[in-house]
Every structure is written in structure tokens, then in C-alpha cells.
MIVEXKOL-353592 format. One record per residue: x, y, z of N, C-alpha, C, CB in turn; residue in three letters. Coordinates in steps of 0.1 Angstrom, whole numbers, padded with zeros to 4 digits, always signed. Atoms other than C-alpha are relative to their C-alpha. Glycine has a CB too. Layout:
! residues N
XYZXYZXYZXYZALA/...
END
This chain:
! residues 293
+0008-0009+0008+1051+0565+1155+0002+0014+0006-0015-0004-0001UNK/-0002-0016-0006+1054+0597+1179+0014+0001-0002-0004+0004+0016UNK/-0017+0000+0003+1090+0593+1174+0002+0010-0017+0007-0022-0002UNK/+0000-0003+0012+1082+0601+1131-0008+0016+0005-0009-0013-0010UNK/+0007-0014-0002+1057+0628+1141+0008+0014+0008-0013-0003+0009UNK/-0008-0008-0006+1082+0644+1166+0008+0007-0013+0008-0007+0011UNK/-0014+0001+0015+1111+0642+1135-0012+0015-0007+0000-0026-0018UNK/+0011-0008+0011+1080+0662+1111-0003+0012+0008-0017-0008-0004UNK/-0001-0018-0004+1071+0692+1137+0010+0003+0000-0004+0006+0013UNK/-0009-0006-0002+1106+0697+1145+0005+0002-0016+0008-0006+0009UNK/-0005+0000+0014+1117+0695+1106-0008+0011-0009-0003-0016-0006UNK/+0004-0008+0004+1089+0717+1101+0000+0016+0006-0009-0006-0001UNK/+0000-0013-0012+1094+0748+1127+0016+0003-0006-0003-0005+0022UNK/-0014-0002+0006+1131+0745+1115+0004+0004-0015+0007-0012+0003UNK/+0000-0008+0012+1125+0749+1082-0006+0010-0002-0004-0004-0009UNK/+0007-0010+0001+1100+0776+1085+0008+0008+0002-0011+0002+0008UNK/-0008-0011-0001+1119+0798+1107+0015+0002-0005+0000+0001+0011UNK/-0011-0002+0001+1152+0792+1096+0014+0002+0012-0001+0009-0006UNK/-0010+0004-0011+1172+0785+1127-0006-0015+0010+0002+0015+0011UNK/-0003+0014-0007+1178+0755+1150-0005+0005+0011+0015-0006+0002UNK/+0004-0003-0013+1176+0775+1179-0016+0009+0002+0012+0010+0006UNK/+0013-0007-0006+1143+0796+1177-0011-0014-0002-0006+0015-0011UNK/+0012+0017-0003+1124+0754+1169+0004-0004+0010+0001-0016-0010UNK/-0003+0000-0015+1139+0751+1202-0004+0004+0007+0008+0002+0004UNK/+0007-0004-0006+1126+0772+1217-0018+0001+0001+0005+0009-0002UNK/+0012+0006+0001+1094+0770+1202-0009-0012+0007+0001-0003-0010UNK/+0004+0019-0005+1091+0730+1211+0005+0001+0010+0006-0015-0008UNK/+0003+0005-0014+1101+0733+1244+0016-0009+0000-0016-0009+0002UNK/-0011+0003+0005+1135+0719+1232+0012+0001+0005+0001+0005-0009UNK/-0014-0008+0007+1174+0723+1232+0003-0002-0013+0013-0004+0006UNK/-0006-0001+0012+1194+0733+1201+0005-0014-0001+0011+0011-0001UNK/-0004+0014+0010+1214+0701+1198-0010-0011-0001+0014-0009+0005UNK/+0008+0009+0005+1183+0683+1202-0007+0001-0014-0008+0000+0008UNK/+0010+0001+0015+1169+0698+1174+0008-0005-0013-0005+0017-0005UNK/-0014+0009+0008+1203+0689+1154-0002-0009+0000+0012-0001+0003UNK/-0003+0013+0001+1203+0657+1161-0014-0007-0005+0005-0005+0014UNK/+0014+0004+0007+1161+0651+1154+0007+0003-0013-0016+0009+0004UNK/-0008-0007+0013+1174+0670+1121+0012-0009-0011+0008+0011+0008UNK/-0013+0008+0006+1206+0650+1112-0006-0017+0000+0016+0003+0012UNK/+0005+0020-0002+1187+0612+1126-0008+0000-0016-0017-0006+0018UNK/+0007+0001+0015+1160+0620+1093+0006+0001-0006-0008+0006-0005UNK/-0007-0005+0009+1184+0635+1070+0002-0016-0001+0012+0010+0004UNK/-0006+0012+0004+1203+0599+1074-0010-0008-0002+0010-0006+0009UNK/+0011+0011+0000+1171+0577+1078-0003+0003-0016-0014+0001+0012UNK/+0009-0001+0017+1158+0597+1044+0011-0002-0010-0010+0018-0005UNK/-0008+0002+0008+1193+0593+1026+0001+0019-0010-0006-0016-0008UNK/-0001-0016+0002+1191+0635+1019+0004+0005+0007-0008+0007-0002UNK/+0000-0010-0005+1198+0665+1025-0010+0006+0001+0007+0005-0005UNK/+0008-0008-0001+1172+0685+1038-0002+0017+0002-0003-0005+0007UNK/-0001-0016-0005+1182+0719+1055+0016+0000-0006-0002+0003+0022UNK/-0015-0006+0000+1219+0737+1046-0003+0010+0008+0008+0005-0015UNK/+0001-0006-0014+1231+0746+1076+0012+0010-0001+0002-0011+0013UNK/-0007-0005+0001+1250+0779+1076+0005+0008+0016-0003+0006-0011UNK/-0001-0008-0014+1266+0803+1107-0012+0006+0006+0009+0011-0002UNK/+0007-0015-0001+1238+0828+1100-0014-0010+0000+0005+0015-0015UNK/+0011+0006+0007+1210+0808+1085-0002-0014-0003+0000+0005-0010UNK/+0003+0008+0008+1195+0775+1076-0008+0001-0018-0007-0006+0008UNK/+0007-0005+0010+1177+0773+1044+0001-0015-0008+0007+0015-0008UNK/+0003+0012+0008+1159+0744+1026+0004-0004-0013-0012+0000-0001UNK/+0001+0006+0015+1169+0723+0995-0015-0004-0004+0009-0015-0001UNK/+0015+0002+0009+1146+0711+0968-0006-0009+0005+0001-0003-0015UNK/+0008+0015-0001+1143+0679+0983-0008+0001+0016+0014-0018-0001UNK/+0005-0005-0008+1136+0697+1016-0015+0008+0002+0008+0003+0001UNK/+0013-0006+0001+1109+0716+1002-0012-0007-0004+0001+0010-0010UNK/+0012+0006+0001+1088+0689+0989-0003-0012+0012-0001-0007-0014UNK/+0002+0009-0013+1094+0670+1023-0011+0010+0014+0021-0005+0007UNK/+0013-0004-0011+1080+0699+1040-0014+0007-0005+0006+0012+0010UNK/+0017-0001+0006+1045+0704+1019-0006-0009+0006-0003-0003-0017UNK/+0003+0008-0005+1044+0671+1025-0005-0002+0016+0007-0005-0003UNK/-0002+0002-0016+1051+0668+1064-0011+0015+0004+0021+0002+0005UNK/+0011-0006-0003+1028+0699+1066-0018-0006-0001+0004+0011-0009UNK/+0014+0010+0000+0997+0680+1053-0001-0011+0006-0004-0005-0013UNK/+0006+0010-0007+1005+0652+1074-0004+0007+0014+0010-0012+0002UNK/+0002-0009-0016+1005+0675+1105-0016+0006-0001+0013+0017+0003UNK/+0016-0003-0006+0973+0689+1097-0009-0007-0001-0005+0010-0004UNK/+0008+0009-0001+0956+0661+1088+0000-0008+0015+0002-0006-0011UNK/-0001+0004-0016+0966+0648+1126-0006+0009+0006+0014-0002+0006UNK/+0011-0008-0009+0953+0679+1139-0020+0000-0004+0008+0020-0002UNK/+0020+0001+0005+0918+0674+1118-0002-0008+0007-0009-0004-0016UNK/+0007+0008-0005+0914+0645+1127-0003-0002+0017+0005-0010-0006UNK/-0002+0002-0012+0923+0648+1164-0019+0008+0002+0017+0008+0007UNK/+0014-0011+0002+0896+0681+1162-0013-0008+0001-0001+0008-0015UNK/+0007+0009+0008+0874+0655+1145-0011-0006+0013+0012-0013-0009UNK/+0001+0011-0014+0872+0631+1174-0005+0010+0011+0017-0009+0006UNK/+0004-0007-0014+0869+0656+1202-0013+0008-0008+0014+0012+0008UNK/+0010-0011+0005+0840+0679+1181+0011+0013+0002-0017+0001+0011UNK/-0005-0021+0004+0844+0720+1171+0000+0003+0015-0016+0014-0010UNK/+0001-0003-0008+0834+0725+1203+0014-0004+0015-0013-0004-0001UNK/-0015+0005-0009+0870+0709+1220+0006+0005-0009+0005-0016+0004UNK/-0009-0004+0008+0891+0728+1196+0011+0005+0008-0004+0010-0010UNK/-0010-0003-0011+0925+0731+1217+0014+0003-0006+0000-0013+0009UNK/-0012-0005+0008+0959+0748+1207+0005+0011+0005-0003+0003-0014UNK/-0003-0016+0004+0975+0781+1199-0002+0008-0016+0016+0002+0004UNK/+0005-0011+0012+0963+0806+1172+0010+0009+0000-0014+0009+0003UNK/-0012-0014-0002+0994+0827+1162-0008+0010-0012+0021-0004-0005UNK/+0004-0013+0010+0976+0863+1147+0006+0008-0002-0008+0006+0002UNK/-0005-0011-0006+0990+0889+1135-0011+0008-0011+0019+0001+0001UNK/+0009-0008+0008+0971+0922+1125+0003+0014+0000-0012-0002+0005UNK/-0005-0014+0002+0975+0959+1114-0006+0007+0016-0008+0010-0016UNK/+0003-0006-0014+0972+0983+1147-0013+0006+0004+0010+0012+0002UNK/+0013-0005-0003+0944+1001+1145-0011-0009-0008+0000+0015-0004UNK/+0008+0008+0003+0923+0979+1125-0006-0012+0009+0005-0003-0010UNK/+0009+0012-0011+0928+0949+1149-0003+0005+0010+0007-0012+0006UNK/+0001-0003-0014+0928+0968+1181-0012+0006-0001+0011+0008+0006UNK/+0015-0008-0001+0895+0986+1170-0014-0011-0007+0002+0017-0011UNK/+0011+0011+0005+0875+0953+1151+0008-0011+0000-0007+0002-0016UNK/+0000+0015-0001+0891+0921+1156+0000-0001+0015+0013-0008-0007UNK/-0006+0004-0013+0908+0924+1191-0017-0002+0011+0014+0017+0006UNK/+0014-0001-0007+0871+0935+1205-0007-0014-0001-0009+0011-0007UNK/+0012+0012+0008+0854+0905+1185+0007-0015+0010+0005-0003-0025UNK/-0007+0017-0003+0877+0876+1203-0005-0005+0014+0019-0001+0002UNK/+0001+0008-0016+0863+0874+1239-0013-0008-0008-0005+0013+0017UNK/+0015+0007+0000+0828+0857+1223+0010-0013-0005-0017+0008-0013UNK/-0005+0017+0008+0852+0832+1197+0005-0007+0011+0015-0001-0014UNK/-0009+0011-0012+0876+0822+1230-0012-0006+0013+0016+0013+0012UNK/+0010+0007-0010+0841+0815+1249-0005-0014-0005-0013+0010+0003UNK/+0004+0008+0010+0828+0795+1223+0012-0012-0002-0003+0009-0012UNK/-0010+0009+0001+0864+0775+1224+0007+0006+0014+0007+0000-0016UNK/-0014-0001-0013+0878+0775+1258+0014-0004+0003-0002-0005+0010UNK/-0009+0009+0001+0903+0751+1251+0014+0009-0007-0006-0013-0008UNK/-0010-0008+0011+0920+0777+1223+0010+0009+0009-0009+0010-0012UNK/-0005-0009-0007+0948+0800+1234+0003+0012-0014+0015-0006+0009UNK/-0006-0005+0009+0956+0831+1215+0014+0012+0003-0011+0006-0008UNK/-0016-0009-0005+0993+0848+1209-0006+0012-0016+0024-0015-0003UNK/+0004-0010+0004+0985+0881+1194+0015+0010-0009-0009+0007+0014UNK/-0012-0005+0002+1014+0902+1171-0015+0012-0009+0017-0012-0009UNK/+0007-0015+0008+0997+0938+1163+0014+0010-0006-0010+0013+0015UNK/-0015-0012+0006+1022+0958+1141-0003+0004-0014+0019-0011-0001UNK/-0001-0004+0013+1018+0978+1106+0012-0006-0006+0000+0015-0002UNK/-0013+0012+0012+1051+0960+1094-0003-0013-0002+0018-0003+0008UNK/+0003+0015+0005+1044+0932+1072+0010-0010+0004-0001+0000-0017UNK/-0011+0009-0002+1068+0901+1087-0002-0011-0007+0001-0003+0013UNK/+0003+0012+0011+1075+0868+1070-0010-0009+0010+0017-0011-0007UNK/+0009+0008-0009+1047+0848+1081+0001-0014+0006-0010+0000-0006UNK/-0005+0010-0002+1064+0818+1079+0006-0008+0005+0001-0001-0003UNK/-0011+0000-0007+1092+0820+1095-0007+0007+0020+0014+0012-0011UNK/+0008-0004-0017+1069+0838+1125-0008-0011+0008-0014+0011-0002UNK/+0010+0014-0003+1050+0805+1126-0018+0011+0000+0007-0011+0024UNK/+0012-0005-0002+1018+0827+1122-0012-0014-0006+0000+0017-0009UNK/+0012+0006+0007+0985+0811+1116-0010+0008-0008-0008-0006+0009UNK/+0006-0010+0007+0967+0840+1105+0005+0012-0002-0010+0003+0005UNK/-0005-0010+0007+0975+0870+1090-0014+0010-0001+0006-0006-0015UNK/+0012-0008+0005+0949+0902+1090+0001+0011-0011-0005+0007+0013UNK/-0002-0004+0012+0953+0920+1057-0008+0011-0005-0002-0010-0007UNK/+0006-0007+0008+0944+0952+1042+0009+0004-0013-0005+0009+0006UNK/-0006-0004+0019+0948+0957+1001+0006-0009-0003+0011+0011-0005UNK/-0008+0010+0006+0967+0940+0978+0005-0014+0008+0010+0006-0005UNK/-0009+0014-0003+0979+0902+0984+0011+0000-0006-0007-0013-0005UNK/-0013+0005+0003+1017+0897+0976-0001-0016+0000+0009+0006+0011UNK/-0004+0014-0003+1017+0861+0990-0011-0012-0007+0000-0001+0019UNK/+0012+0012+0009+1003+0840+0960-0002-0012+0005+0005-0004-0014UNK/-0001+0017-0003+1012+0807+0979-0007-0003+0009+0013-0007+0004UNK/+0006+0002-0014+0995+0815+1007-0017-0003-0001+0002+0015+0008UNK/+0013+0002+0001+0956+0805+1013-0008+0013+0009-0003-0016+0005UNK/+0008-0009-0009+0930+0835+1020-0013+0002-0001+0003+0011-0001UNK/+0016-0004+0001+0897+0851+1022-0005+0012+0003-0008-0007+0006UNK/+0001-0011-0012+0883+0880+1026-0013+0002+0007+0002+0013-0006UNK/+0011+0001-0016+0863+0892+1054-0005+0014+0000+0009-0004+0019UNK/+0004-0009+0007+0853+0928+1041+0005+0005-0006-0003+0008+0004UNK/-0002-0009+0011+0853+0956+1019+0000+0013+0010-0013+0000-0012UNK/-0005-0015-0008+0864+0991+1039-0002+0014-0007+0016+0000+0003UNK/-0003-0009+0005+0854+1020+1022+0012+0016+0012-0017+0002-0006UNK/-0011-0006-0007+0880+1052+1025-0005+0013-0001+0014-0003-0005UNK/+0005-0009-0004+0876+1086+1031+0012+0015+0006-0009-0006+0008UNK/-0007-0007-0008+0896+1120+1041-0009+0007+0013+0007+0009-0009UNK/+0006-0004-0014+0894+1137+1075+0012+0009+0004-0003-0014+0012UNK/-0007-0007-0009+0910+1167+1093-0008+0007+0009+0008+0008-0006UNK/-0005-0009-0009+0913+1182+1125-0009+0009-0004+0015+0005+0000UNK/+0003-0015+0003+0889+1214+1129+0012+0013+0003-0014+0003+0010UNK/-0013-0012+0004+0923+1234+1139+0003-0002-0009+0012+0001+0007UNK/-0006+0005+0011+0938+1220+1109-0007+0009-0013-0002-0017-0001UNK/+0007-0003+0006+0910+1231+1091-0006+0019+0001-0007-0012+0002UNK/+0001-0012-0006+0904+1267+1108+0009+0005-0008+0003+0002+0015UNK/-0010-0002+0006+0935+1276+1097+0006-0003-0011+0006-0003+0004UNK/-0002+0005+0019+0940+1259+1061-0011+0007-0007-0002-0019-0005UNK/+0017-0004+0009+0904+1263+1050-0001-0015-0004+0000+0014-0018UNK/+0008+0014+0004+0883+1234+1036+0004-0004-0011-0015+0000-0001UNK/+0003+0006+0009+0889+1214+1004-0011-0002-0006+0003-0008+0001UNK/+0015+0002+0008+0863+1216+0977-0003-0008-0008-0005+0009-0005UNK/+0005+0008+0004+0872+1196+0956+0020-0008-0002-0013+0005-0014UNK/-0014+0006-0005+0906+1171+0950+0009+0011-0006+0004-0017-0007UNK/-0011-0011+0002+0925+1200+0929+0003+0009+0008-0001+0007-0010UNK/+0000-0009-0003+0920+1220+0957+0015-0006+0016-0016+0006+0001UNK/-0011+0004-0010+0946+1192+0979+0014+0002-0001+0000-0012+0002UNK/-0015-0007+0006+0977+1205+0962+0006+0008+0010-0001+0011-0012UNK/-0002-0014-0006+0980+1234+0981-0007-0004+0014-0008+0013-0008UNK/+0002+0006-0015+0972+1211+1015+0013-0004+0004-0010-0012+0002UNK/-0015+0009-0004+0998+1191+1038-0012-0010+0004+0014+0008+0016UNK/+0009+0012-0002+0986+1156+1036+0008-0017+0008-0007-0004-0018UNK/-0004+0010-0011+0993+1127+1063+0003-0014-0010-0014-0002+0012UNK/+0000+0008+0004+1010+1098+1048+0003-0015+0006+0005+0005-0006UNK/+0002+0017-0010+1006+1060+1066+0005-0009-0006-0014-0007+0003UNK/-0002+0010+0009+1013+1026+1054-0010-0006-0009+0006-0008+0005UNK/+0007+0008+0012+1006+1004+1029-0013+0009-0007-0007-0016+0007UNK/+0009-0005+0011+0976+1018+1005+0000+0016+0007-0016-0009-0002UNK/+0007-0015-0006+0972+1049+1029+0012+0013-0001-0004-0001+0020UNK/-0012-0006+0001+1011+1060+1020+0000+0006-0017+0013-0011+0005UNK/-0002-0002+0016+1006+1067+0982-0001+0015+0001-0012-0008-0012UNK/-0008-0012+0002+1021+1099+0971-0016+0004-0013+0022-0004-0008UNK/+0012+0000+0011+0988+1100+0940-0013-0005+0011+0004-0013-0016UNK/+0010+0006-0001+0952+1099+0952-0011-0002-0010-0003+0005+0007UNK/+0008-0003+0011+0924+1093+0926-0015-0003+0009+0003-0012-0015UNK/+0015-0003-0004+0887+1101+0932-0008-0003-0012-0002+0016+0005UNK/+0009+0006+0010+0855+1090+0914-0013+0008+0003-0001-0016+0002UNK/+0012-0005-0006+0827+1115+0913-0011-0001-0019+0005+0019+0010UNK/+0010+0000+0011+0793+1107+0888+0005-0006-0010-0004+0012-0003UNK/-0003+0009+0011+0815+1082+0868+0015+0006-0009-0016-0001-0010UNK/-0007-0006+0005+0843+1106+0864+0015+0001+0009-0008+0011-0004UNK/-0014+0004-0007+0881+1096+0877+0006+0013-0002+0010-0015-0008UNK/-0010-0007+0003+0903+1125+0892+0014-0002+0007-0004+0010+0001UNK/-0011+0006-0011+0936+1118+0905+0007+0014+0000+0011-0016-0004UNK/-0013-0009-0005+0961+1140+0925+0010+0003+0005-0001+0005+0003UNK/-0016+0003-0003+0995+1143+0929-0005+0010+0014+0016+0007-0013UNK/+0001-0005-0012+0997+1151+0971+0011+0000+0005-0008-0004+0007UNK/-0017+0002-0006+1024+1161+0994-0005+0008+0015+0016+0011-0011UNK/+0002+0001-0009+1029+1166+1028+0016+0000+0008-0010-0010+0001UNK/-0012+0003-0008+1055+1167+1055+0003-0012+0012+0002+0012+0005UNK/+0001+0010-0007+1042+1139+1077+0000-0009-0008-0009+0001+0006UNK/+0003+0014+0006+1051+1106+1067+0002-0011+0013+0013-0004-0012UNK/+0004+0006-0007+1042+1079+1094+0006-0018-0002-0013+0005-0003UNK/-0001+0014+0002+1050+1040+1095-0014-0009+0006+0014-0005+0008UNK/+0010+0014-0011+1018+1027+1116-0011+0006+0003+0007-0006+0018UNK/+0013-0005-0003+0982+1034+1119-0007+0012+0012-0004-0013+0003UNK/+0006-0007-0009+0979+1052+1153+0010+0015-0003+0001-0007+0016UNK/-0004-0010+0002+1008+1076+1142-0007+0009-0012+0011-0002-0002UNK/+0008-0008+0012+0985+1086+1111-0009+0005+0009-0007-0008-0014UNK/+0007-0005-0008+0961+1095+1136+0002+0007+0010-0006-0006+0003UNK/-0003-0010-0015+0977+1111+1164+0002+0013-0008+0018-0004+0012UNK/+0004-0013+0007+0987+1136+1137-0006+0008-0008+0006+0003-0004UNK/+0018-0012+0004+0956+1145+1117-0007+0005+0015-0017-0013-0012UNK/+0005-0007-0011+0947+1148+1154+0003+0013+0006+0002-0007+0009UNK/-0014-0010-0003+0976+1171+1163-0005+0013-0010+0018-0009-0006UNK/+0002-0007+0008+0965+1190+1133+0007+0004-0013-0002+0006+0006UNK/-0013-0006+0004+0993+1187+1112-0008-0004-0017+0018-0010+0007UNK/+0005+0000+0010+0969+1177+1081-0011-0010-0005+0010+0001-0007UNK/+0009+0010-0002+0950+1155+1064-0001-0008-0005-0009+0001+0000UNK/+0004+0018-0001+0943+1119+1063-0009-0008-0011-0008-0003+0013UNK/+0009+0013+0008+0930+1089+1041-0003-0010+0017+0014-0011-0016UNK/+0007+0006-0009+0909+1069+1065-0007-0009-0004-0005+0006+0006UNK/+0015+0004-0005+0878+1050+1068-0008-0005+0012-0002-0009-0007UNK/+0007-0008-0010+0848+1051+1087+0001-0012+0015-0018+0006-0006UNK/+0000+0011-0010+0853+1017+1109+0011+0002+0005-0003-0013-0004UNK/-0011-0002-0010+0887+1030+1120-0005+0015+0006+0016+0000-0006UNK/-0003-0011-0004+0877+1068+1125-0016+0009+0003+0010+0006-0011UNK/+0014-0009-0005+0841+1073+1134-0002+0003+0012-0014-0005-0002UNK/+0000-0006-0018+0847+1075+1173+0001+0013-0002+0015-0005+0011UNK/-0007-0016+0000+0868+1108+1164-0010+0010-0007+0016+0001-0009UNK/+0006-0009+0006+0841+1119+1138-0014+0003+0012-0003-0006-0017UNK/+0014-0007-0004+0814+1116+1158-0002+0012+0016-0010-0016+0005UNK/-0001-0011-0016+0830+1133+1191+0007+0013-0007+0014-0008+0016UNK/-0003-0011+0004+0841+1162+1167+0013+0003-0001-0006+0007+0006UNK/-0018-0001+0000+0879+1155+1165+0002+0007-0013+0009-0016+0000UNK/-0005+0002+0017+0879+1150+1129-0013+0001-0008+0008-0017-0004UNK/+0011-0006+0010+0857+1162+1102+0004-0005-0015-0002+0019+0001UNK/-0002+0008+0013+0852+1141+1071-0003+0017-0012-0017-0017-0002UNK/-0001-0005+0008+0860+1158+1038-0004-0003-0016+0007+0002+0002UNK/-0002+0003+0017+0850+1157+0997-0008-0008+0000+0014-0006-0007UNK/+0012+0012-0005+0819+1134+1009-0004+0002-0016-0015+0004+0017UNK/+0005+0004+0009+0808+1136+0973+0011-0006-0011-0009+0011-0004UNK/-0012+0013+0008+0840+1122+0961+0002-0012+0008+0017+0006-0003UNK/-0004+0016-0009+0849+1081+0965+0010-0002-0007-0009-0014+0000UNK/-0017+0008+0002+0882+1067+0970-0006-0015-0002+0012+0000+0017UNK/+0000+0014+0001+0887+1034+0958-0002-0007+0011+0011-0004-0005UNK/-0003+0008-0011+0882+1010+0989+0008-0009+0005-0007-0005+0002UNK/-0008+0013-0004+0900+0987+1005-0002-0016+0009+0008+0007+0006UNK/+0004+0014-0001+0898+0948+1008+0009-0005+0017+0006-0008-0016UNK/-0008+0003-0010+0903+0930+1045+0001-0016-0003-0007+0005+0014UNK/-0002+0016+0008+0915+0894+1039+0006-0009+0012+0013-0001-0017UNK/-0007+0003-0010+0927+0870+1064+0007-0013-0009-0009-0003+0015UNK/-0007+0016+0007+0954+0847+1054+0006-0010+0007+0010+0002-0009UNK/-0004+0007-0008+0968+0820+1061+0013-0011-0005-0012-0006+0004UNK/-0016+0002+0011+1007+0808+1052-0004-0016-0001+0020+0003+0008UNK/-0004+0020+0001+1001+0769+1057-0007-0002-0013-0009-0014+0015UNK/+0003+0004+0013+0979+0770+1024-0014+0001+0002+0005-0013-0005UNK/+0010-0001+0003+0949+0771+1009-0013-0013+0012+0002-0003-0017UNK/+0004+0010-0001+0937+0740+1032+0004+0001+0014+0004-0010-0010UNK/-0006+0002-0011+0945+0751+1067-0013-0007+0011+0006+0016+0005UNK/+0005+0010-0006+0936+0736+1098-0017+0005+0008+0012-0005+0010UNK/+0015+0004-0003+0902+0729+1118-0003+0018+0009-0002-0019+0013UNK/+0002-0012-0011+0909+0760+1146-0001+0015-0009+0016+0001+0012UNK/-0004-0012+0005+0923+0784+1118-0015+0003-0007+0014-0001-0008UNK/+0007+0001+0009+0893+0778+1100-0016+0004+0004+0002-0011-0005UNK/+0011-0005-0010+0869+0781+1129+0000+0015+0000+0004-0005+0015UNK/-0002-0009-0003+0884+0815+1138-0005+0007-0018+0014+0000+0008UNK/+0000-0010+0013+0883+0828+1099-0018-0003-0004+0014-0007-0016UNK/+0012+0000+0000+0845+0815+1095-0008+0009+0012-0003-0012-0001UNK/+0007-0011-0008+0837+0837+1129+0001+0011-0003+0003+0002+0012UNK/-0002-0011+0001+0852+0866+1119-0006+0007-0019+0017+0000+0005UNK/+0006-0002+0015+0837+0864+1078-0012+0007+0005-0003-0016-0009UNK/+0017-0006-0005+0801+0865+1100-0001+0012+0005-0008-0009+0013UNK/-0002-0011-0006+0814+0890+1124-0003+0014-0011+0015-0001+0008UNK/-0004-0009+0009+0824+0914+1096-0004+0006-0010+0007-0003-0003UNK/+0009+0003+0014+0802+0906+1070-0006+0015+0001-0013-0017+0002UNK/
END
């Protein structure tokens, strides 16, 4: 039987990532072991599972419903293992990954109480504004702001973030203040990723939508570079206040247009194995729902 279950993680880490050699590494492995686990099922199941190229593997059809499958048996082995030991023996690794300043300023803080509460857990941490395939990363969680792309994936969210601009009092010395959004035209405005990079802002004041085409010469890839330069002074920023009230309250940054609201933005944690993940992932996403709440 550990012989079948071996065959199913390795069949599953190999199809995820798409190579031989990074489930090798993963599992603790060599490459032609993983071949040969790999090629023994193939023949035992009378399929083809993976097509194996120089560059790439990449699953057939009959591969894809072997690994839905082989995924729900794996985590129903880890429930039940969980099961048997109680919440309180939850034992593993947690692969997270999360935007930079978001996690490093509200999740990263939050984890020494969850890893007390589960001593047994380990966590491998990936902080980066570039969205990666989650699947192929082997992630277990995913920390998420705005829109969901990944329909297949299972999530939840864990707040609501309202947003907000902010500049620099040099920035502001020297420009002058914004009074109202037509007056950002004629600003230089900091552009970040995902929702915080849009070229159009729209505002909502007393039930009345204005939007405005903005421009700027800073364009940014990653959360702390949007901040070092509305710091710097080079303009100003879409924010909100759970990433940027350190800076407002020590007088860095000075919130703007406070009687206009930006749309907000949604935090969601997902999770690629599916709507139905396992006992640890599920632990950690119910601490951080309370935390957040």
C-alpha cells in the first residue's frame, strides 16, 4: 500500500510542476527515480499519463482525471491522519505565498501565535508582488488582493481593505494639494501592481462616480517600491490605511481627497488543491478569517 501512495505523491508533484527533476527534489528523490515510479504506473494503469518532452512534461486527459483523483486520495490520508492525532498535532509544511507589503505588515506578524498553537507545522514563506503558477510552486496558500483569475481554485476571503491616496509633504510643498480628482491631471501619480497600477481612477463622493484619467512617471512592480517613492517624493499614491498608517501617523505621508472613496479592495486566501483543501490549510485560513475579520 505505501508502495501505491508513494506512485500518487510522486505522480502528483510531477504533474503539478512539470518536471521530473524539481519532484525530485521536492521528495527527497533522484530523477530516474522519479521516471521509473512514473513509467511502473503508466504500465500498471495501461496509459499514458505525463508527455514527456526536453523542456517540459505536461499532462494528458487521462492524466488529468488521475490527478483530481490521486489528489483527493492524498488529502483524505492527510484528514484522516490529522483526524487521529487531533487539531492540536497538525504536522507538515504550509507553502504561502503573499504580496510584500501586505504580508510582511498583517500576515507575517500574525504567524508566531498560529505556529504556537501548532508546533508540529513548519512554514516555507514566498513574499513577492508577481503572481506565480501556484501549482506548479506546490503552494498551499495563496494571499490575494482583488480580482480572482483562478476559477478552479478554492477561496475565501479574509477582508475588505479600503483605499486611499497619500503624498509626501515635500511632494506636496512643492506641487500643492489636490482638491478634488480633476485636480490629479496636472499631478505625477505612483503606479504599483495589480489594482494599484491602473492608468483610470474613479471616485465616489455623495452617490456621485468621478473617474480620472492619471499619469505619472513612476511605474513600480512591487509594493515597497510604490512606497519608497511617494516617500522619496516623487508623487502620489493609491494605498490603504492597514499598509500606510505607520507613515501617516509619523507624518511621512499625508492622506488626500478624504471626502472622496475609492472602490476597495478584497483580501482572499486561496487555495490551488480546490475548494476542499486539507485539515492544516484550513486551520491556518480559519485563523487568519478571525485575525482579520
Amino acid at each position: 500500500m505505501s508502495d501505491r501512495l508513494q506512485e500518487l505523491s510522486v505522480f502528483v508533484r510531477a504533474a503539478e510542476s512539470g518536471s521530473f527533476s524539481r519532484a525530485a527534489r521536492e521528495l527527497g528523490l533522484s530523477q530516474p527515480s522519479v521516471s521509473r515510479v512514473i513509467g511502473e504506473l503508466e504500465t500498471r494503469l495501461g496509459v499514458t499519463l505525463l508527455l514527456r518532452t526536453t523542456r517540459r512534461i505536461t499532462v494528458t486527459d487521462a492524466g488529468a482525471l488521475f490527478l483530481t483523483r490521486a489528489r483527493e486520495v492524498l488529502a483524505d490520508i492527510e484528514d484522516a491522519e490529522d483526524a487521529a492525532r487531533g487539531v492540536d498535532s497538525l504536522r507538515g509544511t504550509l507553502r504561502i505565498t503573499m504580496p510584500i507589503v501586505y504580508g510582511t505588515r498583517h500576515i507575517i506578524p500574525r504567524l508566531p501565535r498560529f505556529l504556537k498553537l501548532h508546533p508540529l507545522l513548519r512554514v516555507e514563506l514566498s513574499v513577492a508582488d508577481e503572481r506565480h503558477d501556484l501549482v506548479a510552486e506546490g503552494t498551499d496558500i495563496a494571499i490575494r488582493l482583488g480580482p480572482l483569475n483562478d476559477s478552479g481554485f478554492g477561496a475565501r476571503k479574509l477582508a475588505t481593505l479600503p483605499r486611499f491616496l497619500v503624498a509626501a509633504p515635500s511632494y506636496l510643498a512643492e506641487r500643492g494639494i489636490p482638491k478634488t480628482p480633476a485636480d490629479l491631471a496636472s499631478h505625477d501619480c505612483i503606479f504599483g501592481p495589480g489594482l494599484f497600477g491602473r492608468t483610470t481612477w474613479s471616485f465616489t463622493r455623495n452617490g456621485t462616480e468621478t473617474s480620472v484619467d492619471v499619469r505619472g512617471r513612476i511605474t513600480t512592480d512591487s509594493g515597497p517600491g510604490v512606497f519608497a517613492s511617494v516617500l522619496a517624493g516623487l508623487g502620489i499614491a493609491m494605498t490603504s490605511p492597514v499598509m500606510a498608517d505607520p507613515e501617516i501617523a509619523a507624518g511621512a505621508l499625508v492622506p488626500l481627497l478624504k471626502s472622496y472613496k475609492l472602490a476597495p479592495v478584497d483580501v482572499y486566501a486561496v487555495f490551488p488543491a480546490g475548494p476542499r483543501p486539507s485539515t492544516k490549510v484550513r486551520a491556518l485560513v480559519d485563523f487568519l478569517a478571525e485575525e482579520l475579520r
